[in-house]
Rosetta silent file (secondary structure, phi, psi, omega in degrees, C-alpha in Angstrom):
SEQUENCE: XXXXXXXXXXXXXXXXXXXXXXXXXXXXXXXXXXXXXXXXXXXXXXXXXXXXXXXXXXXXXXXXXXXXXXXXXXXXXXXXXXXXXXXXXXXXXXXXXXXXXXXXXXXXXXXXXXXXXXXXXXXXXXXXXXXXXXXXXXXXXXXXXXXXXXXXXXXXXXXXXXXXXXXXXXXXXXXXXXXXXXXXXXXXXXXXXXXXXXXXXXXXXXXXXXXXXXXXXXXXXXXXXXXXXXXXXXXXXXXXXXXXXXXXXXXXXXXXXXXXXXXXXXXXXXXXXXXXXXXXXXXXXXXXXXXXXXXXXXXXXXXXXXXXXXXXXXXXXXXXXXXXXXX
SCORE:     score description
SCORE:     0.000 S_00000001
   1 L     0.000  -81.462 -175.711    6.829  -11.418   19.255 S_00000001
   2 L  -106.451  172.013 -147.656    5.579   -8.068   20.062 S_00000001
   3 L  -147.460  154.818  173.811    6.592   -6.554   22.991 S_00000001
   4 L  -109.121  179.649  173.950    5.446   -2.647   25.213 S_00000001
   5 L  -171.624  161.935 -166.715    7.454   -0.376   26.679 S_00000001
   6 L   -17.418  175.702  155.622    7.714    3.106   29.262 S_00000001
   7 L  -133.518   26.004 -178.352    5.502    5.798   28.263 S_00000001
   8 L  -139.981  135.572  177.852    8.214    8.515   28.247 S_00000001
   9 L  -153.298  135.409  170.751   11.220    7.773   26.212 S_00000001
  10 E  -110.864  127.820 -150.307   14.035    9.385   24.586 S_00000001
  11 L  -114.769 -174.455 -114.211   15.044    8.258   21.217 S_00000001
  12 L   -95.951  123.714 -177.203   18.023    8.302   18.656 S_00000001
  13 L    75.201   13.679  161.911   18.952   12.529   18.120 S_00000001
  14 L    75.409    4.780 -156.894   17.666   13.713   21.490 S_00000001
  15 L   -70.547  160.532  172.403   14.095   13.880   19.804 S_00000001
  16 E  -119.962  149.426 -172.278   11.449   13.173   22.967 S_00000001
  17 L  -104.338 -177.670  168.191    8.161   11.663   22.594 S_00000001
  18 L   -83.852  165.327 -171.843    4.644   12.420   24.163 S_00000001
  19 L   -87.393  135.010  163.696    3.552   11.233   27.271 S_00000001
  20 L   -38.217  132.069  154.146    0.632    7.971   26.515 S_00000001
  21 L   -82.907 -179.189  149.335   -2.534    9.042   26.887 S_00000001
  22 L   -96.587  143.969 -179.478   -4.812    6.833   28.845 S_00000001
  23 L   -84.323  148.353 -177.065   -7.347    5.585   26.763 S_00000001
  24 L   -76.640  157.816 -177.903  -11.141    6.628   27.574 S_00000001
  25 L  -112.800   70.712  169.665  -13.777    4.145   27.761 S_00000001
  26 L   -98.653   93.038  170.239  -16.185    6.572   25.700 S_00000001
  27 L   -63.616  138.163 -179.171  -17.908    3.842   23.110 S_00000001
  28 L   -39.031  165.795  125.578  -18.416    4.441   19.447 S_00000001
  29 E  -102.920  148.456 -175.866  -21.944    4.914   18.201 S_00000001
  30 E   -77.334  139.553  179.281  -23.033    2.859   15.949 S_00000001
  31 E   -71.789  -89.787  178.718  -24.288    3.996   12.213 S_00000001
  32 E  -158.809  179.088 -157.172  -25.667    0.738   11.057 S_00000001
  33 E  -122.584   81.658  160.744  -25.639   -3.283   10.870 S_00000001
  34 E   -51.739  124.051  164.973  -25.299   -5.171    7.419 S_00000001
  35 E   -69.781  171.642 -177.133  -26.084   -9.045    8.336 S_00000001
  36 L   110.682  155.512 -159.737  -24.116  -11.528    7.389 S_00000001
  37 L   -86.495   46.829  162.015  -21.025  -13.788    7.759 S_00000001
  38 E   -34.229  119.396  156.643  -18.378  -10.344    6.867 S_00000001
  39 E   -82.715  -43.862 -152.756  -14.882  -11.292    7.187 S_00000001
  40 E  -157.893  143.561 -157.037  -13.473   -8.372    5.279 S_00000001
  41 E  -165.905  127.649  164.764  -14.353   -5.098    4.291 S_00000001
  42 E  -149.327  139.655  160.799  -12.632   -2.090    2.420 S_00000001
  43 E   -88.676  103.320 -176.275  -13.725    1.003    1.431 S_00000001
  44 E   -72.879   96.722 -172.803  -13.297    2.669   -1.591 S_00000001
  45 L   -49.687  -66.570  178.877  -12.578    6.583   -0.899 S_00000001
  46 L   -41.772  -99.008 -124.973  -12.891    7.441   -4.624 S_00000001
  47 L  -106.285    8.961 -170.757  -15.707    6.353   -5.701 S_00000001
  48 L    24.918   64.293  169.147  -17.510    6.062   -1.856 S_00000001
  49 E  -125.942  153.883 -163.344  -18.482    2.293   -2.360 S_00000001
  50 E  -123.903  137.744  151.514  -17.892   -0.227    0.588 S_00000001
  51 E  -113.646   88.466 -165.939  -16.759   -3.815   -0.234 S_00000001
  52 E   -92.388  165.853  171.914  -17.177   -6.442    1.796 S_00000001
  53 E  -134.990  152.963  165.393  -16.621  -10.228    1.687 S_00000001
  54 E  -138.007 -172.923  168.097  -17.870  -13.255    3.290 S_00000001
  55 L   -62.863  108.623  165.517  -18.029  -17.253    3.117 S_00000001
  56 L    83.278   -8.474 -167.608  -18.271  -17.750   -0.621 S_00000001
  57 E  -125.637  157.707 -173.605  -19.854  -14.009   -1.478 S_00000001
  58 E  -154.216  171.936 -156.259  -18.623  -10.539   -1.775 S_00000001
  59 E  -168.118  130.443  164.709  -20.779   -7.640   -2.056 S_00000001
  60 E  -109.600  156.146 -156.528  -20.798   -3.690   -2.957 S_00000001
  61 E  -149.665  141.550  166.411  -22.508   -1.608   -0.493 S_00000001
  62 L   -78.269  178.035  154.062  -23.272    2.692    0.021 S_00000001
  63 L   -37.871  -16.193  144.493  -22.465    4.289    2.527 S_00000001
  64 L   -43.129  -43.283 -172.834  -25.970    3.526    4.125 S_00000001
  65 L   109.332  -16.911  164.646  -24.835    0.068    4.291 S_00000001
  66 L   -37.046  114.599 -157.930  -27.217   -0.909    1.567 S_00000001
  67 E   -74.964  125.589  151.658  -26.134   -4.156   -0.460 S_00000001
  68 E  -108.915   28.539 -176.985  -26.186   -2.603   -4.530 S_00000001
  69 E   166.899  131.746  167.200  -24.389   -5.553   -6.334 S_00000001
  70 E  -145.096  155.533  159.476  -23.618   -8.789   -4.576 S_00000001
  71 E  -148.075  168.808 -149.826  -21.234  -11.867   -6.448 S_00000001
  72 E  -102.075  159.889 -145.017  -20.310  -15.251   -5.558 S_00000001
  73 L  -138.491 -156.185   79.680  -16.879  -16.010   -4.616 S_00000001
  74 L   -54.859  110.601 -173.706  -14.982  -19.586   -3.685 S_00000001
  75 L   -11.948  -47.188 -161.821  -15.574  -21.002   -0.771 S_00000001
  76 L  -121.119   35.403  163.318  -12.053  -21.275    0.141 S_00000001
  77 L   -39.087  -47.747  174.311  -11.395  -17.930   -1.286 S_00000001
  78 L   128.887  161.723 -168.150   -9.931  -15.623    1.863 S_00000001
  79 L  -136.027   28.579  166.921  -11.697  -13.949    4.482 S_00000001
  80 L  -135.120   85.407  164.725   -9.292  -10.635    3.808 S_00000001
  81 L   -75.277  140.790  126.631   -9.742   -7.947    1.085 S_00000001
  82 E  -115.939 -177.564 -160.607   -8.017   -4.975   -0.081 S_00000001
  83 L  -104.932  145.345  151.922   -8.687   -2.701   -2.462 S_00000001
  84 L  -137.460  170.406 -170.942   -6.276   -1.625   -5.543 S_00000001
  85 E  -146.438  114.961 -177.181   -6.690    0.629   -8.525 S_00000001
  86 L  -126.595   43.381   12.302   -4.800   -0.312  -11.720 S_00000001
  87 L   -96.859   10.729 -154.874   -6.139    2.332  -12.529 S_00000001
  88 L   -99.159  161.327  170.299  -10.001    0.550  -12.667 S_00000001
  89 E   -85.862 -174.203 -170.207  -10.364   -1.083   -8.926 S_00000001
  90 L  -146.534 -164.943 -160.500   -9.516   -4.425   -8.408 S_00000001
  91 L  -152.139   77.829 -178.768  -10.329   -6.766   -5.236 S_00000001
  92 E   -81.412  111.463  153.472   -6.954   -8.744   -3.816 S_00000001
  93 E   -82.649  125.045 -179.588   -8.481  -11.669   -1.512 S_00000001
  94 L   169.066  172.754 -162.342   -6.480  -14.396    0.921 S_00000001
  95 L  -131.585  123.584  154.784   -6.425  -15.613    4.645 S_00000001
  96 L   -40.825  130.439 -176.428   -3.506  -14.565    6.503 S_00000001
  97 L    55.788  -42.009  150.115   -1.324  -17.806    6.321 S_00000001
  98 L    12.168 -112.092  178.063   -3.877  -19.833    4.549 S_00000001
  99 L   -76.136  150.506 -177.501   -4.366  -19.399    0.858 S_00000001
 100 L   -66.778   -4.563  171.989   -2.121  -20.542   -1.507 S_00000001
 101 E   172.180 -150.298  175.923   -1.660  -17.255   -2.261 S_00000001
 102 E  -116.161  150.864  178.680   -3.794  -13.841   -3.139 S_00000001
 103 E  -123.753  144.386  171.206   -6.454  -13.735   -6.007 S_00000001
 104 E   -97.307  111.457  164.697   -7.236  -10.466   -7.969 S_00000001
 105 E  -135.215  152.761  174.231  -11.102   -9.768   -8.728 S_00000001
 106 L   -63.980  179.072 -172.817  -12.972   -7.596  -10.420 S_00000001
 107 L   -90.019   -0.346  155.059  -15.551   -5.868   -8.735 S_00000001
 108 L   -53.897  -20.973  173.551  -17.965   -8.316  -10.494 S_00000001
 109 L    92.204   16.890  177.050  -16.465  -11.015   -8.704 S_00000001
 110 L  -106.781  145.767 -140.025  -14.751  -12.378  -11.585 S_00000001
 111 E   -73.392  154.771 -176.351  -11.350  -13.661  -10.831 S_00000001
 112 E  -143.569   -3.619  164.533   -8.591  -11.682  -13.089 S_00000001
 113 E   155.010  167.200 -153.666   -5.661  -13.224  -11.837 S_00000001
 114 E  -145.907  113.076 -172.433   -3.622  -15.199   -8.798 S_00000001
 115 E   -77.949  118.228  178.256   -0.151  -14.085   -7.090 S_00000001
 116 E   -64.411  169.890  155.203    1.458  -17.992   -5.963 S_00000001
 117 L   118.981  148.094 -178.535    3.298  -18.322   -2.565 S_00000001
 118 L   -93.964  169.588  148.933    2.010  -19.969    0.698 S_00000001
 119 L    72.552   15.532 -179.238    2.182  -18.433    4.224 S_00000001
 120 E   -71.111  125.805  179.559    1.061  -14.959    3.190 S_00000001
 121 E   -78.671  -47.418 -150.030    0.936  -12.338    6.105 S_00000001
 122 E  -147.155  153.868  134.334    0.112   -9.140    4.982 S_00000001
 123 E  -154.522  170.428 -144.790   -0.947   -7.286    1.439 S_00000001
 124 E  -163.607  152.360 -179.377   -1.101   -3.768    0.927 S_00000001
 125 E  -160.171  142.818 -173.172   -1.426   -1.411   -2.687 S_00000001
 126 E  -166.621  127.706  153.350   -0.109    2.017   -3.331 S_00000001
 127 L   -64.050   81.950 -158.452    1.222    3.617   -6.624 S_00000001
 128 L   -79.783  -24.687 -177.977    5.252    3.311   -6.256 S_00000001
 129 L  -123.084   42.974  151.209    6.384    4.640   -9.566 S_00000001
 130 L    73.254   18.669 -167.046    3.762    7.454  -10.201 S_00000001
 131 L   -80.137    0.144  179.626    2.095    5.586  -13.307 S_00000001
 132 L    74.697   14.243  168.671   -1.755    6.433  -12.192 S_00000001
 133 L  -134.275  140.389 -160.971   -1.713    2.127  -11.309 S_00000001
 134 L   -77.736  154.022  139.439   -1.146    0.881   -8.153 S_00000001
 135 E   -87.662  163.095 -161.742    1.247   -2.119   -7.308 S_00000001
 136 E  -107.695  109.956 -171.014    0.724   -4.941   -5.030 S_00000001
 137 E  -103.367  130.725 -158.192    2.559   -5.389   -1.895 S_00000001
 138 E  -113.563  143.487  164.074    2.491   -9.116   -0.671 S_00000001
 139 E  -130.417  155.069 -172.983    4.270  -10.047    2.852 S_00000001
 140 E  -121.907  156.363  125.735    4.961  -13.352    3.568 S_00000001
 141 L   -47.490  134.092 -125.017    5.822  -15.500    6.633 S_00000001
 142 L    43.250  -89.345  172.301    8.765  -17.470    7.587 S_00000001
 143 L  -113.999    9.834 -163.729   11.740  -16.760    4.576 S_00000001
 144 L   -62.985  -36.285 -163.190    8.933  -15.797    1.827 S_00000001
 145 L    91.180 -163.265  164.307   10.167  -12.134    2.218 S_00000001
 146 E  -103.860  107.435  177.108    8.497   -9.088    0.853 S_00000001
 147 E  -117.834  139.558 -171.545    7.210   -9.146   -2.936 S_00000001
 148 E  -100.566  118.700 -175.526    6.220   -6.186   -4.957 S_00000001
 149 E  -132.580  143.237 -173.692    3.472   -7.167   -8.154 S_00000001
 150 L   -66.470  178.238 -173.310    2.144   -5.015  -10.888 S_00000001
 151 L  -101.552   57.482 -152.907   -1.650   -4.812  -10.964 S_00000001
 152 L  -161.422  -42.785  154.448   -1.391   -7.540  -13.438 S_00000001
 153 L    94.986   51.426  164.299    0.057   -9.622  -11.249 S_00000001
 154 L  -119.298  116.503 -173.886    3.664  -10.235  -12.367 S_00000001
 155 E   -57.913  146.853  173.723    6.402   -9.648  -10.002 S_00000001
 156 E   -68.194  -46.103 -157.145    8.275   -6.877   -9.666 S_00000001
 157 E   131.127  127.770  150.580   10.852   -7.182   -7.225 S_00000001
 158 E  -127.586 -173.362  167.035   11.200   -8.963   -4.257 S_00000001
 159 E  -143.829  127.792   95.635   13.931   -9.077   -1.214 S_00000001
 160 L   -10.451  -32.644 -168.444   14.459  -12.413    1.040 S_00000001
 161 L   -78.526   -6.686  178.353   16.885  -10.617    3.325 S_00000001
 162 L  -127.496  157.794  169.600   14.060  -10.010    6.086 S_00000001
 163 L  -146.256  144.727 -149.844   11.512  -12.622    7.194 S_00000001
 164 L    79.807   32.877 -174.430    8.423  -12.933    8.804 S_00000001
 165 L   -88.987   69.165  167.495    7.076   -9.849    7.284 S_00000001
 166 L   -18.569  -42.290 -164.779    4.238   -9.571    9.262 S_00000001
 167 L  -170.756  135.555 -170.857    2.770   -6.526    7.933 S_00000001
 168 E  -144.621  137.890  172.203    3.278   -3.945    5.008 S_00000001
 169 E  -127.527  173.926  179.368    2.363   -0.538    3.779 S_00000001
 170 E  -116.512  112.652  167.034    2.731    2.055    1.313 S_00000001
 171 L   170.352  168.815 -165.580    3.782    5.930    1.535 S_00000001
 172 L   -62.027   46.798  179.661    6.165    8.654    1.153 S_00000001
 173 L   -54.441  -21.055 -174.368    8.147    8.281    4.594 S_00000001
 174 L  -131.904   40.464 -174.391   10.671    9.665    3.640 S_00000001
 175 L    18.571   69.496 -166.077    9.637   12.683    2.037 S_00000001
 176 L  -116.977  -12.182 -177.343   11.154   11.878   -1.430 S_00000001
 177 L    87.461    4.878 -175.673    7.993   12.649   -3.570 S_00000001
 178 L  -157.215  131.038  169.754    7.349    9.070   -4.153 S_00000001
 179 L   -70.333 -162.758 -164.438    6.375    6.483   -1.888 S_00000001
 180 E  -136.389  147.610  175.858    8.449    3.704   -0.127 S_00000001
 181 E  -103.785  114.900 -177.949    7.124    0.044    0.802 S_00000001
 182 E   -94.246  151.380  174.759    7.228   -0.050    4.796 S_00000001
 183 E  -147.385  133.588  143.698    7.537   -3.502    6.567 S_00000001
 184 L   -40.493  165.063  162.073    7.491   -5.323    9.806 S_00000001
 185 L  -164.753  173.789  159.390   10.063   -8.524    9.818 S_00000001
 186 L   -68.671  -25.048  175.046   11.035  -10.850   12.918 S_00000001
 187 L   -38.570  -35.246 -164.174   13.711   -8.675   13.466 S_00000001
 188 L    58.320   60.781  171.766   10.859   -6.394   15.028 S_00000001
 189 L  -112.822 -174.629  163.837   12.215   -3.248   13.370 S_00000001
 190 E  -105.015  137.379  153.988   10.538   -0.859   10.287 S_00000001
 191 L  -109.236  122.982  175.529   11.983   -1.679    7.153 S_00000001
 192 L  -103.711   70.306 -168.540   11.864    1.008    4.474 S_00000001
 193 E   -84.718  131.137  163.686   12.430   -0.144    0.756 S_00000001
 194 E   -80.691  170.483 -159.954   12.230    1.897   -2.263 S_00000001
 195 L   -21.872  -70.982 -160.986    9.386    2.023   -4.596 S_00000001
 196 L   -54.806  -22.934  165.714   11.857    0.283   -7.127 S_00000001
 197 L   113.885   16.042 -159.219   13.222   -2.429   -4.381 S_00000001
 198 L  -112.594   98.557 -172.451   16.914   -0.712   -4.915 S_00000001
 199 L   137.182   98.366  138.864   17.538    0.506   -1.351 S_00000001
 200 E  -109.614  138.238  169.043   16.731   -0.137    2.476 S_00000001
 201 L   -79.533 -147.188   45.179   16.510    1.698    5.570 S_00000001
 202 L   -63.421  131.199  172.425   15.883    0.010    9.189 S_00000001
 203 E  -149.435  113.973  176.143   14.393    2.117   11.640 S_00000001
 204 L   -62.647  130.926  147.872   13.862    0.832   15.407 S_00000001
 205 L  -103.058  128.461 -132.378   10.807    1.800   17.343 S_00000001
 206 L   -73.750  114.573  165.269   12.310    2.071   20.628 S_00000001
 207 L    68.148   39.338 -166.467   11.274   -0.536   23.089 S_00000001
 208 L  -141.566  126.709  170.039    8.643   -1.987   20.914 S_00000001
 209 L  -101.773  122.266 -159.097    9.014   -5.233   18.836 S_00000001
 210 L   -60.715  138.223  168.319    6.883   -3.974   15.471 S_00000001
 211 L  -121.290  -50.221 -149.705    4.584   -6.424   14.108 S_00000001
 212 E   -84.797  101.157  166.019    1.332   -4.158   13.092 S_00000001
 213 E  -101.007  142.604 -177.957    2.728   -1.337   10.417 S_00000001
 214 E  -147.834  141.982  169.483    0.564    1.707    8.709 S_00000001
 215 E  -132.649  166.477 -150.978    1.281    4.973    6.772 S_00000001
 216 E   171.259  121.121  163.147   -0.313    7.894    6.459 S_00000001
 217 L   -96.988  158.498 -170.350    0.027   11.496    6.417 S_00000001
 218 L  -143.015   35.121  132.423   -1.628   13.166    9.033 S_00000001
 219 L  -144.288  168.017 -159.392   -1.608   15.977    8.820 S_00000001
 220 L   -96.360    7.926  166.781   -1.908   18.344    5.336 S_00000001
 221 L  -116.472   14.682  155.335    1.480   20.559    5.555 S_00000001
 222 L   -59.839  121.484  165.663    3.669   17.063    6.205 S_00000001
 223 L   -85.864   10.513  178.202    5.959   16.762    3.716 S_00000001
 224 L  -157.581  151.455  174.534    6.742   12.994    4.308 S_00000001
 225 L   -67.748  124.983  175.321    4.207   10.140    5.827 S_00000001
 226 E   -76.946  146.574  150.276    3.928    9.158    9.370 S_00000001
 227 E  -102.565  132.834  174.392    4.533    5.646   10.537 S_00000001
 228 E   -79.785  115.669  171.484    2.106    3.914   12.532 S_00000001
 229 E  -157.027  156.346 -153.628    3.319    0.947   14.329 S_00000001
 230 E  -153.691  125.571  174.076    2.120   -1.079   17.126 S_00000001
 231 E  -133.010  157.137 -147.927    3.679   -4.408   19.194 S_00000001
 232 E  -121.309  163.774  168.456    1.978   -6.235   22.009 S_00000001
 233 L  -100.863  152.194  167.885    3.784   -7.417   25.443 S_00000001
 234 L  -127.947   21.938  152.332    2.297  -10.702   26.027 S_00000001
 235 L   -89.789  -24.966 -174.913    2.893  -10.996   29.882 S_00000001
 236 L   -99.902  -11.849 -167.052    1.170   -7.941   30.093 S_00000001
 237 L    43.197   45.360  164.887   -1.246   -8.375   27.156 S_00000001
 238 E  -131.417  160.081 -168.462   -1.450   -4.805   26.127 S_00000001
 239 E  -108.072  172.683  178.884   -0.165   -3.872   22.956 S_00000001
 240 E  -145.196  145.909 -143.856    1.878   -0.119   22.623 S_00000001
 241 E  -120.100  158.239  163.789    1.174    2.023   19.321 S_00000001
 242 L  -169.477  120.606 -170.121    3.993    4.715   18.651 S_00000001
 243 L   -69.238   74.197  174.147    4.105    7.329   15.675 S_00000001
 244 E   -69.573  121.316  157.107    7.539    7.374   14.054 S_00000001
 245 L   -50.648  136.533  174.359    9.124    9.595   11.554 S_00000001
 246 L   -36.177  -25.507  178.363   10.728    8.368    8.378 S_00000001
 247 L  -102.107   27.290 -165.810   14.774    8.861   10.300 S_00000001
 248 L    60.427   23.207  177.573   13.149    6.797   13.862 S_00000001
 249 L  -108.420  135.831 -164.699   12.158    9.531   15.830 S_00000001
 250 E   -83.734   90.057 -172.453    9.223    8.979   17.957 S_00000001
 251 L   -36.347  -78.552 -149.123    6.025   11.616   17.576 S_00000001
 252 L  -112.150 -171.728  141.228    3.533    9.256   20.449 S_00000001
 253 L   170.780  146.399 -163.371    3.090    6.205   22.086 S_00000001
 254 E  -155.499  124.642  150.234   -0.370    4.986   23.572 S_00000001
 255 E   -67.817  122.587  176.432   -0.765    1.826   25.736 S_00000001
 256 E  -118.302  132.761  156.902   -4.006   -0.241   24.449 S_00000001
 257 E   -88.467  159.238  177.053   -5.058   -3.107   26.203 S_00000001
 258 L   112.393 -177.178  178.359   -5.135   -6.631   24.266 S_00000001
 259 L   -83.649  133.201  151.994   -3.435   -7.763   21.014 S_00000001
 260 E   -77.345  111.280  174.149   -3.578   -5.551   17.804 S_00000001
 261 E  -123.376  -18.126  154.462   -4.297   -7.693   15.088 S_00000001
 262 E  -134.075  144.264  160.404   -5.504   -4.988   12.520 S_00000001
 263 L  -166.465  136.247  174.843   -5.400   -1.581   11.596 S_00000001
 264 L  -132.241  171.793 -113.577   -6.129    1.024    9.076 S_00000001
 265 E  -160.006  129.648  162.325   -6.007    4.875    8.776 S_00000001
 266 E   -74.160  145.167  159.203   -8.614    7.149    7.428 S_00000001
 267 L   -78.065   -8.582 -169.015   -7.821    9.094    4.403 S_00000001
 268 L  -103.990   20.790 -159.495   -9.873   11.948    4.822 S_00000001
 269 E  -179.627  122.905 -170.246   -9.175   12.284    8.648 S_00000001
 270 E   -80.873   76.912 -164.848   -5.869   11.321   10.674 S_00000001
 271 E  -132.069  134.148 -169.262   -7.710    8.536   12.654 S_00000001
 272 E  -113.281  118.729 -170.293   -6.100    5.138   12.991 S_00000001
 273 E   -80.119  142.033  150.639   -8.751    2.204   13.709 S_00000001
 274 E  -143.512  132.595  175.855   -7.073   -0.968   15.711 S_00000001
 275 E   -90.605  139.051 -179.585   -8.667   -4.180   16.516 S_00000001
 276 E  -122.807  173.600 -150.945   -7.556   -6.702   18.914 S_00000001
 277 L   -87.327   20.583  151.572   -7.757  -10.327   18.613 S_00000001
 278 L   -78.444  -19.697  174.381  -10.627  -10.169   22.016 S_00000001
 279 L   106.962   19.598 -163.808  -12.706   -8.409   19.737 S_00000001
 280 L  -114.827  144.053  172.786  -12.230   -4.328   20.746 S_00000001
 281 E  -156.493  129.383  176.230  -11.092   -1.882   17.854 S_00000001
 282 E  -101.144  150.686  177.645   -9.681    1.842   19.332 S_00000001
 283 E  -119.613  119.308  166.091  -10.135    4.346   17.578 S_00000001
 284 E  -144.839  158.355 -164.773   -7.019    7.236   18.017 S_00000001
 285 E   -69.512  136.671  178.796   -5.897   10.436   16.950 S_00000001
 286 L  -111.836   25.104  160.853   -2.445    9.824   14.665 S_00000001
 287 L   -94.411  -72.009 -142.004   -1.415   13.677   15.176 S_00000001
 288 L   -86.724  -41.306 -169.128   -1.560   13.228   18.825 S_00000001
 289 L    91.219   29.488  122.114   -2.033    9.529   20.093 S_00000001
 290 L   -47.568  126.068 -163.654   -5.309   10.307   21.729 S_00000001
 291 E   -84.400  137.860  169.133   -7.760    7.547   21.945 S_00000001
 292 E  -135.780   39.992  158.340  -11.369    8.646   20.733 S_00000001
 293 E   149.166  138.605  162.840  -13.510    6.030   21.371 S_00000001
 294 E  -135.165  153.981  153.441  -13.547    2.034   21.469 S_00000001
 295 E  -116.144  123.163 -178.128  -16.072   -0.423   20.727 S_00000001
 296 L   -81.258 -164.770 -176.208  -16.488   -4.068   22.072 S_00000001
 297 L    37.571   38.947 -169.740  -17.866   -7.268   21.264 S_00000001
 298 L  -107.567   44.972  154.658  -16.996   -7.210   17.439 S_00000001
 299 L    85.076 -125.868  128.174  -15.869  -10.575   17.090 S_00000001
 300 L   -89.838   72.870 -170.320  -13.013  -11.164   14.813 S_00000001
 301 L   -38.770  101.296  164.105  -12.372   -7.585   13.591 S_00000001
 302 E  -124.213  124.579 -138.216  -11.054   -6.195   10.284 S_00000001
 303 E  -118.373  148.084  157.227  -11.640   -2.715   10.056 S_00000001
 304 E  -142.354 -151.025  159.414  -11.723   -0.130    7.180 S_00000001
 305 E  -159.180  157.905 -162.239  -13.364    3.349    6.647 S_00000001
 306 E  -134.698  131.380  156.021  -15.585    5.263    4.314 S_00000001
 307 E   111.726 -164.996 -176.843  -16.779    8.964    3.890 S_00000001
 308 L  -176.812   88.164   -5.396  -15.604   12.431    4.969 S_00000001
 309 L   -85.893 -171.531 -140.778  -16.483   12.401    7.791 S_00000001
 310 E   -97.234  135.335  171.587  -14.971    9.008    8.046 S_00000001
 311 E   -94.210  146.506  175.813  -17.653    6.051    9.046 S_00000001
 312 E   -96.881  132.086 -170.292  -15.530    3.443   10.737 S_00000001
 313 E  -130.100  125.336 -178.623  -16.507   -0.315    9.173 S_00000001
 314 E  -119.956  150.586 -175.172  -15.762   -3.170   11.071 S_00000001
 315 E  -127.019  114.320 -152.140  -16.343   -6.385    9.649 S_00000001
 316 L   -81.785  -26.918 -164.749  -16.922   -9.243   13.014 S_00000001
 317 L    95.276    3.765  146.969  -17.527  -12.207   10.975 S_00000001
 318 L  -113.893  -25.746  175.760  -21.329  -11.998   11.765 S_00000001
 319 E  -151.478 -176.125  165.167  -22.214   -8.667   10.274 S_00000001
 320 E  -133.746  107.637 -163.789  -20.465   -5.926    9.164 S_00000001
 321 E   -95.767  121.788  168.975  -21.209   -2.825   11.492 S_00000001
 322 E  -102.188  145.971 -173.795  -20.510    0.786   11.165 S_00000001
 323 E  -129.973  150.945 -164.816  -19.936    3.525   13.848 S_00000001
 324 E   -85.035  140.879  153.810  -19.774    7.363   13.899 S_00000001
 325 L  -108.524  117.407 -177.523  -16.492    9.047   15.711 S_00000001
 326 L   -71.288  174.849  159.480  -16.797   12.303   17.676 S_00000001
 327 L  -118.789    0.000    0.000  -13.910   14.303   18.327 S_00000001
């Protein structure tokens, strides 16, 4: 599946990348500890509220880590949240491969509606046609495709021609003024659809097969969103992270060891969290591809962030723990 590669490379148009850093063993410090059996945790940047989930419960939390609201959930609910805003927020819930599909809740915990399909990989929310409400991006596993759903939960557009879409994101990649729905597939390329579904790119990152995709601008005079993408060798068991431009040309690349099994991007700060499935989540710079700071022992890890600056929230599946990042 995912696969590493040199740490000097020259890609597609002469562009050249940076040489990998090594990563530092400088450990996070920790903020604070919510108890509890956290699975899943996103943070809402607007409104600075934390959400979390567990076995049968969900919960809103400050920045402090303080529980303000807690509501009950179904057992066999999902152990994965994100957040959308359509425009009020909304709560999309499911277990990678799992659930029969993703459920939509309020932040009351009451259910508002349920996208079908088995085998779900990925989901992701971004506003593709500029309407102030986000859509829903669902990826699926084996021939499920990619599906796009209003925040109502009625499809949209999907495509079938890639499968195995591990992992999907939302942003402007291609400096068009509107974002694009980025994807993973087995091929182990980036796929780049627009908002509207009419329209793909493929873009390789060179000597990497992608599974783990993110977007993000990162810095505040880009006029188009970097991609973040990250594939593991698994003789060597280190995964390799490499920044790509919207046409394939390659910004970074930073060797991590272990599997990358999550990752998300601050908004207020170009810092890309990734967790591996041993229980380690790096922290690195997504200008440069410096690492700046990991923390161990956090279980199974799904990471988000809160704040300005950004607290990193990891949620282990015994608590949900936050940590401070220097630069």
């Amino acid at each position: 599946m995912k696969r590493t590669s040199v740490v000097l490379i020259v890609v597609a148009a002469f562009h050249f990348t940076a040489v990998a850093q090594t990563p530092v063993v400088r450990e996070l410090a920790a903020a604070w500890l919510s108890p509890g059996h956290w699975s899943g945790v996103v943070g809402d940047e607007k409104d600075l509220v934390i959400y979390a989930i567990g076995f049968a419960r969900g919960a809103q939390m400050n920045t402090a880590g303080e529980i303000q609201q807690e509501f009950m959930l179904p057992p066999t609910g999902g152990r994965t949240v994100r957040l959308a805003r359509v425009p009020h927020p909304i709560l999309m819930i499911f277990t990678q491969w799992i659930t029969p599909g993703v459920d939509a809740y309020d932040i009351s915990g009451r259910r508002l509606w349920s996208y079908p399909g088995g085998g779900i990989d990925d989901v992701w929310a971004g506003d593709l046609d500029d309407d102030g409400s986000d859509e829903v991006v669902v990826g699926y596993n084996g021939g499920g495709g990619v599906h796009v759903v209003s925040g109502d939960g009625q499809l949209r557009w999907k495509s079938t021609a890639i499968g195995n879409v591990w992992h999907v994101a939302v942003g402007d990649v291609l400096g068009r003024g509107r974002p694009q729905v980025v994807t993973t597939s087995a091929l182990g390329r980036v796929h780049i659809f627009n908002g509207d579904g009419d329209g793909r790119v493929d873009a390789v990152a060179p000597g990497v097969y992608a599974s783990m995709v993110r977007v993000q601008k990162v810095s505040g005079g880009d006029d188009s969103a970097t991609i973040l993408v990250s594939g593991t060798d698994y003789l060597r068991m280190v995964s390799t992270v490499i920044a790509l431009t919207g046409d394939g040309a390659s910004r970074w690349r930073l060797e991590l060891p272990g599997i990358v099994s999550t990752a998300n991007i601050a908004s207020s700060r170009p810092w890309l969290a990734l967790g591996t499935q041993d229980g380690k989540v790096y922290v690195v710079d997504a200008v440069g591809g410096k690492t700046l700071g990991q923390v161990s022992g956090q279980g199974r890890p799904e990471v988000g962030w809160i704040g300005d600056p950004p607290l990193l929230l990891v949620a282990t599946g015994g608590s949900l723990n936050a940590f401070r990042v220097a630069r």
